[in-house]
C-alpha positions in Angstrom: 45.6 -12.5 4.4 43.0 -11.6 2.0 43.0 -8.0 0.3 40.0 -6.4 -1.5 39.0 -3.1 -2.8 35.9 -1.5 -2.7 35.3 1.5 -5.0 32.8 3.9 -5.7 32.5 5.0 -9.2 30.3 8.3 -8.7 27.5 6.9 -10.7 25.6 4.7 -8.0 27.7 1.8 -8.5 30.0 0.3 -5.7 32.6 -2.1 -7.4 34.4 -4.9 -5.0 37.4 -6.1 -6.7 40.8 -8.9 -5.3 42.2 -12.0 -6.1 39.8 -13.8 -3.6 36.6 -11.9 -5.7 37.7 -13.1 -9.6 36.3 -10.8 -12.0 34.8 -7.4 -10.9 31.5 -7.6 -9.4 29.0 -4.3 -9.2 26.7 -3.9 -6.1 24.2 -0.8 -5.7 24.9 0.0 -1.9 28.1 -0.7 -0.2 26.1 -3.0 2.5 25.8 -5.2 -0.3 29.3 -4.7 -1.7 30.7 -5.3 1.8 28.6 -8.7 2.7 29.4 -10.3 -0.3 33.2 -9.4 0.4 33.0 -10.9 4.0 31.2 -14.0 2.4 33.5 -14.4 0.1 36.7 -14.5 2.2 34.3 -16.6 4.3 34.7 -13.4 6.7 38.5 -14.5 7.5 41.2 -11.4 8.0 41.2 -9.2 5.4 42.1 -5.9 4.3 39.9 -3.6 3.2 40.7 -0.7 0.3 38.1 2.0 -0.2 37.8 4.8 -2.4 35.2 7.2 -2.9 36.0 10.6 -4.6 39.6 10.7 -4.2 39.7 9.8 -0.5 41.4 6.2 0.6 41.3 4.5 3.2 42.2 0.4 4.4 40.0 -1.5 7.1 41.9 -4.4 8.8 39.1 -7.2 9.8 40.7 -9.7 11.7 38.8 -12.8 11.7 34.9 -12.8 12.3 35.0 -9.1 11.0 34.2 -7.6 14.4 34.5 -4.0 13.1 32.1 -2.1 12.0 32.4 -0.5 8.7 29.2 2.0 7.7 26.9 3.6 9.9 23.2 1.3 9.6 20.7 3.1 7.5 18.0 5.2 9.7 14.9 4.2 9.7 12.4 7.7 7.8 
């Protein structure tokens, strides 16, 4: 099973970091942080580390990622 982290470092920058990503990569939303973390483990089970301020938490996808992670944006 893949593993990844996603991590917010409090200045607008989400970071997606595991073995499956190579070196650190730095995405502006976490939308982006979290497709290019499903594309790159070619969206097969993972699990899912976030942290943002102190708060932790793990997301188990199982295969096809059929859970949702973040809310979609709203429309102004």
């Amino acid at each position: 099973m893949n593993r990844v982290t996603i991590s917010y470092d409090g200045r607008f920058t989400w970071l997606l970091d595991g073995a499956v990503v190579g070196p650190t990569r730095s995405f502006s939303t976490l939308p982006e942080a979290l497709a290019c973390a499903r594309e790159l483990t070619n969206a097969s089970e993972t699990l899912i580390e976030l942290q943002v301020s102190g708060c932790y938490a793990c997301v188990h996808q199982e295969r096809g990622w059929p859970r949702r992670i973040q809310a979609p944006e709203r429309a102004a």
